[in-house]
DODREN-551484 format. One line per field, with one value per residue (C-alpha): residue number from 1; residue in one letter; z, y, x. Coordinates in steps of 0.1 Angstrom, whole numbers, plus 5000, padded with zeros to 4 digits. Layout:
N
seq = c(NUM; ...)
type = c(a; ...)
pz = c(Z; ...)
py = c(Y; ...)
px = c(X; ...)
# end
This chain:
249
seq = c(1; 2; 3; 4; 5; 6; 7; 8; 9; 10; 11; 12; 13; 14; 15; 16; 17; 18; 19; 20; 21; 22; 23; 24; 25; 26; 27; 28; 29; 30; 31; 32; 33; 34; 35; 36; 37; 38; 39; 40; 41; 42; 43; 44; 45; 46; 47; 48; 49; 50; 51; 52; 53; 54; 55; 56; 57; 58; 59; 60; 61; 62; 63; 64; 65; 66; 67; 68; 69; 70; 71; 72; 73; 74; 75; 76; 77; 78; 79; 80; 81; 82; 83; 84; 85; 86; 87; 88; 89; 90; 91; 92; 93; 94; 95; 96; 97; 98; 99; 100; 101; 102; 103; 104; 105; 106; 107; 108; 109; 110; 111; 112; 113; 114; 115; 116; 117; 118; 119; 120; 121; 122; 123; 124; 125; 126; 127; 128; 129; 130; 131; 132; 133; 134; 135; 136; 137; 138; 139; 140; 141; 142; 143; 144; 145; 146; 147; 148; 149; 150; 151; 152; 153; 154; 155; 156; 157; 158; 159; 160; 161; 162; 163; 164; 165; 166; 167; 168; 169; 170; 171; 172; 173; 174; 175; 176; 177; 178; 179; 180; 181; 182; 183; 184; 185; 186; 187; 188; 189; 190; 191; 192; 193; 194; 195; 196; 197; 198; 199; 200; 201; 202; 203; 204; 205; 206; 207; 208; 209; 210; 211; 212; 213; 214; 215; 216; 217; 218; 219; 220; 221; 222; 223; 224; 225; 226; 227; 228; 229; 230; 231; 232; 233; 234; 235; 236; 237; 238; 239; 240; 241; 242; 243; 244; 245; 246; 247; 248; 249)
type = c(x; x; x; x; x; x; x; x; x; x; x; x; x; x; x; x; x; x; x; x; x; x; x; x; x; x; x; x; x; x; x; x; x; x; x; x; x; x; x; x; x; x; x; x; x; x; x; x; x; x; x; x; x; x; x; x; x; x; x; x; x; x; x; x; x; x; x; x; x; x; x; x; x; x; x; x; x; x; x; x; x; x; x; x; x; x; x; x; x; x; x; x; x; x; x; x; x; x; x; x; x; x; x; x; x; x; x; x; x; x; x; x; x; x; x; x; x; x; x; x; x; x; x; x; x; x; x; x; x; x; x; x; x; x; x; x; x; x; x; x; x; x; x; x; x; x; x; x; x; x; x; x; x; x; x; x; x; x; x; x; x; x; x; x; x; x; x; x; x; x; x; x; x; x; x; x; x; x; x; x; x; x; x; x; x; x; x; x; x; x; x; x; x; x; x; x; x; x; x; x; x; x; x; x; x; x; x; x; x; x; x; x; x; x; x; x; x; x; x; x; x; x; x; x; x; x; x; x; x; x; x; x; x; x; x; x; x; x; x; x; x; x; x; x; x; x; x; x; x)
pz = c(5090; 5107; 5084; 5061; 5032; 5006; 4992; 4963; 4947; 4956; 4949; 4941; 4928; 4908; 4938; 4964; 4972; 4996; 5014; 5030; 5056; 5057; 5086; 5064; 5096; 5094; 5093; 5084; 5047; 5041; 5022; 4993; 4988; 4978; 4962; 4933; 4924; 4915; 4881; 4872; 4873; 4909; 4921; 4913; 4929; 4959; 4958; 4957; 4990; 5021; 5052; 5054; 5070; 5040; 5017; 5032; 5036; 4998; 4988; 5010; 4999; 4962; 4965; 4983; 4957; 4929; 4951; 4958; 4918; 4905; 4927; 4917; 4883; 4881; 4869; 4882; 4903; 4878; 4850; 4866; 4849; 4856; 4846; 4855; 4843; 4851; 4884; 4887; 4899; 4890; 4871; 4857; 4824; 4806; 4803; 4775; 4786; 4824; 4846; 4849; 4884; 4901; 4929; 4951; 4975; 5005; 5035; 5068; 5087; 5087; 5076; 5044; 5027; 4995; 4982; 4951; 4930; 4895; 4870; 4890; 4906; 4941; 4961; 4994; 5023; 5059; 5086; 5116; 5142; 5159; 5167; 5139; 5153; 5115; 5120; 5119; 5087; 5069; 5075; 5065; 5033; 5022; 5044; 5029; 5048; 5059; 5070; 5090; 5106; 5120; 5130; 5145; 5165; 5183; 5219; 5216; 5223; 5196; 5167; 5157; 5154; 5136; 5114; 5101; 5100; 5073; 5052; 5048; 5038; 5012; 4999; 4992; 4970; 4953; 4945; 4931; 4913; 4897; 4909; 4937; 4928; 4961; 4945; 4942; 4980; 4985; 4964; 4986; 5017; 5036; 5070; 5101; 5129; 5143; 5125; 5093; 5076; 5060; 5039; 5013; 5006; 4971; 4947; 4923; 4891; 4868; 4887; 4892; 4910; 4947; 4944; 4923; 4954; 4981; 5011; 5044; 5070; 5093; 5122; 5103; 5139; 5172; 5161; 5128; 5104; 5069; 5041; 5010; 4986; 4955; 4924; 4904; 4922; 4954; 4979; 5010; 5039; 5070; 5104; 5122; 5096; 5108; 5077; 5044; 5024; 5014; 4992; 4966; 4955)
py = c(5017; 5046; 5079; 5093; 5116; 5091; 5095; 5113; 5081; 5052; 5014; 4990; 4960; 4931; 4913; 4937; 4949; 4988; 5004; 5032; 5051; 5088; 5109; 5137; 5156; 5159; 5197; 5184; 5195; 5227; 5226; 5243; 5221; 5192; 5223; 5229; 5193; 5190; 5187; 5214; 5187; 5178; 5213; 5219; 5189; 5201; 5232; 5213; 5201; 5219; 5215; 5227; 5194; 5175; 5198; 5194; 5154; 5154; 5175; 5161; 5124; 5134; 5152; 5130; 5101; 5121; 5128; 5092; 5081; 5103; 5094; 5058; 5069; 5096; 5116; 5152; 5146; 5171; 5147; 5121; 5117; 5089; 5072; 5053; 5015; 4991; 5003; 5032; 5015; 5044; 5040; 5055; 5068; 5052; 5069; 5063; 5045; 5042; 5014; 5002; 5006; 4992; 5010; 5015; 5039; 5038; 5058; 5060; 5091; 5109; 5078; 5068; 5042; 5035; 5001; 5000; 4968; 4966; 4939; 4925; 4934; 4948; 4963; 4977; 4989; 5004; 5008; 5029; 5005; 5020; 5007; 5004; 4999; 4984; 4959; 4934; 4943; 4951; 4915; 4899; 4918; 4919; 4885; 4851; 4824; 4810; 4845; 4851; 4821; 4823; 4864; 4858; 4830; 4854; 4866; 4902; 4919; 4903; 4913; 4947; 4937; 4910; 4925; 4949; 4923; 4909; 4940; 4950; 4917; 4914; 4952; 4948; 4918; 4931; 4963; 4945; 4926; 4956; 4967; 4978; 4964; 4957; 4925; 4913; 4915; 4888; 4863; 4864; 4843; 4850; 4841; 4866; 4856; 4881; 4879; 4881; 4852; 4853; 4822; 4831; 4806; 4818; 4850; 4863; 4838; 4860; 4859; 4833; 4807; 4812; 4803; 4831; 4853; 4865; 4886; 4897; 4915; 4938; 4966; 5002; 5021; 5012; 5010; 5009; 4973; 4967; 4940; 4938; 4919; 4907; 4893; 4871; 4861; 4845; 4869; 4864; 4883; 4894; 4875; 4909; 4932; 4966; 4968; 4987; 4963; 4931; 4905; 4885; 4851)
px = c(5107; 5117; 5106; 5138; 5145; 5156; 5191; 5200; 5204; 5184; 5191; 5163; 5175; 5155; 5153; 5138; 5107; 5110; 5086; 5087; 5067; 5054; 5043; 5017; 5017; 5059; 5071; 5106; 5106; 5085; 5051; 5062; 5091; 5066; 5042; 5064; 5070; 5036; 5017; 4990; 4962; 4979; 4976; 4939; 4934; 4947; 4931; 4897; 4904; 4880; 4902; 4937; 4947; 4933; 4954; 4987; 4985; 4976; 5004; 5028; 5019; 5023; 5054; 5071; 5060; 5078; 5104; 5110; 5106; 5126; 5154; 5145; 5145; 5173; 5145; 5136; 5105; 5087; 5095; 5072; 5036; 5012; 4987; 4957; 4956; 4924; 4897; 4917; 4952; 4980; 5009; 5042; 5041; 5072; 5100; 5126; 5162; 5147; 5141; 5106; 5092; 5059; 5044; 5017; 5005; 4983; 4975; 4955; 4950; 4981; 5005; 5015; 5032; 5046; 5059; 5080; 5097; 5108; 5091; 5062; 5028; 5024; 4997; 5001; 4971; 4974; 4943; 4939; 4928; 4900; 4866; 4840; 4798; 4793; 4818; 4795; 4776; 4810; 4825; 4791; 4792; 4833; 4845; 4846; 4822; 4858; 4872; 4837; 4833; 4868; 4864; 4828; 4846; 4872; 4868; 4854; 4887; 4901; 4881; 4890; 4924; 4919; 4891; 4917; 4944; 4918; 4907; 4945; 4954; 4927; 4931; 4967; 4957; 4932; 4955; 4981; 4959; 4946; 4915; 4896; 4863; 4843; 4826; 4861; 4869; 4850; 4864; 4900; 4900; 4932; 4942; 4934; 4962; 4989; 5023; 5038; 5034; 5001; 4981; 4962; 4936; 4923; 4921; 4897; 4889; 4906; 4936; 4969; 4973; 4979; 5013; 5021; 5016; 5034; 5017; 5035; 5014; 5032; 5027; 5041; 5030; 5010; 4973; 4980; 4979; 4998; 4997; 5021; 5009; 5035; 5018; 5041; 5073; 5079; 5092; 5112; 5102; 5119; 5113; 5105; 5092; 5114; 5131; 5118; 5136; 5123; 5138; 5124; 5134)
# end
């Protein structure tokens, strides 16, 4: 999922789910490039930002999301607006005689990724592995008694990795589901082992069925973890997730 400036024209059938990665640090399109794709509301929300660093990742992120629309789209990137749907989740504003697109954004220090599908739910979340002291605390708190039991049973140098292997899993399902509620973190159980293949054990009650889900766990960079989670359809993922492209059954 190396890091690309999408075509002019980019392809997303029915059947596929993309994702792609962004480096917020990159200096290969100038600031001001992404700067003048954004929205008023954007900009002064960029401007609110304290540390220069903070400022560029925003505008960068945003930019290249219109960016990446509107090529979906055929839309100038300016022509994108969104909205915000239930607990904050944003979407596209419709757009007369265009396609409908899903997305969903997340980012950890300075990467970023952004899934996008046409006619179901997805959510998507990426983590910075790094040491937390609270670990612990946070586990006992967001976990599931199943999820605990089986992360307090690891050897110690095990558990970060698989503590973030289980709060990306359940973030990208509770963002496509909608919401990011942090009661509702604790009512999906999902497995913690390395690979892909992920098991998701139950959701939220207002939710589907399990098998109405699809979820794929992968490595986007060395220390960091990623989950896609696909609400609705089943989705067939890639043996070794290096590809943005995902297809769905």
């Amino acid at each position: 999922m190396a890091w690309q400036k999408p075509a002019a024209d980019v392809a997303l059938p029915c059947d596929e789910v993309h994702v792609w990665r962004i480096w917020l640090d990159q200096t290969v399109i100038p600031l001001p490039e992404f700067e003048r794709l954004l929205s008023g509301d954007e900009r002064a929300r960029a401007a609110r930002f304290h540390f220069p660093r903070d400022h560029r990742r925003f505008v960068t992120g945003r930019g290249f999301l219109r960016k990446l629309l509107g090529n979906y789209l055929h839309l100038d990137p300016r022509q994108i607006f969104f909205f915000y749907g239930r607990n904050g989740k944003p979407r596209l504003t419709p757009v007369p005689d265009s396609a409908v697109l899903h997305f969903n954004v997340s980012h950890s220090d300075d990467l970023a990724l952004i899934a996008v599908t046409r006619d179901c739910e997805i959510g998507i979340d990426v983590e910075h592995i790094r040491p937390i002291t609270e670990a612990d605390q946070i586990a006992a708190r967001f976990f599931t008694p199943r999820e605990l039991a089986q992360w307090r049973a690891l050897p110690p140098e095990l558990r970060t990795e698989a503590f973030f292997n289980c709060w990306t899993r359940k973030e990208a399902c509770l963002k496509a589901n909608g919401g990011t509620l942090d009661e509702a973190l604790k009512q999906i159980d999902v497995s913690l082992s390395r690979g892909n293949s992920v098991r998701l054990f139950s959701v939220p009650d207002n939710s589907w069925h399990t098998s109405y889900w699809s979820i794929m766990a992968f490595t986007p960079a060395p220390e960091f973890a990623g989950a896609l989670a696909v609400k609705g359809r089943p989705v067939i993922f890639p043996a070794a997730a290096t590809s943005h492209h995902f297809l769905a059954a």
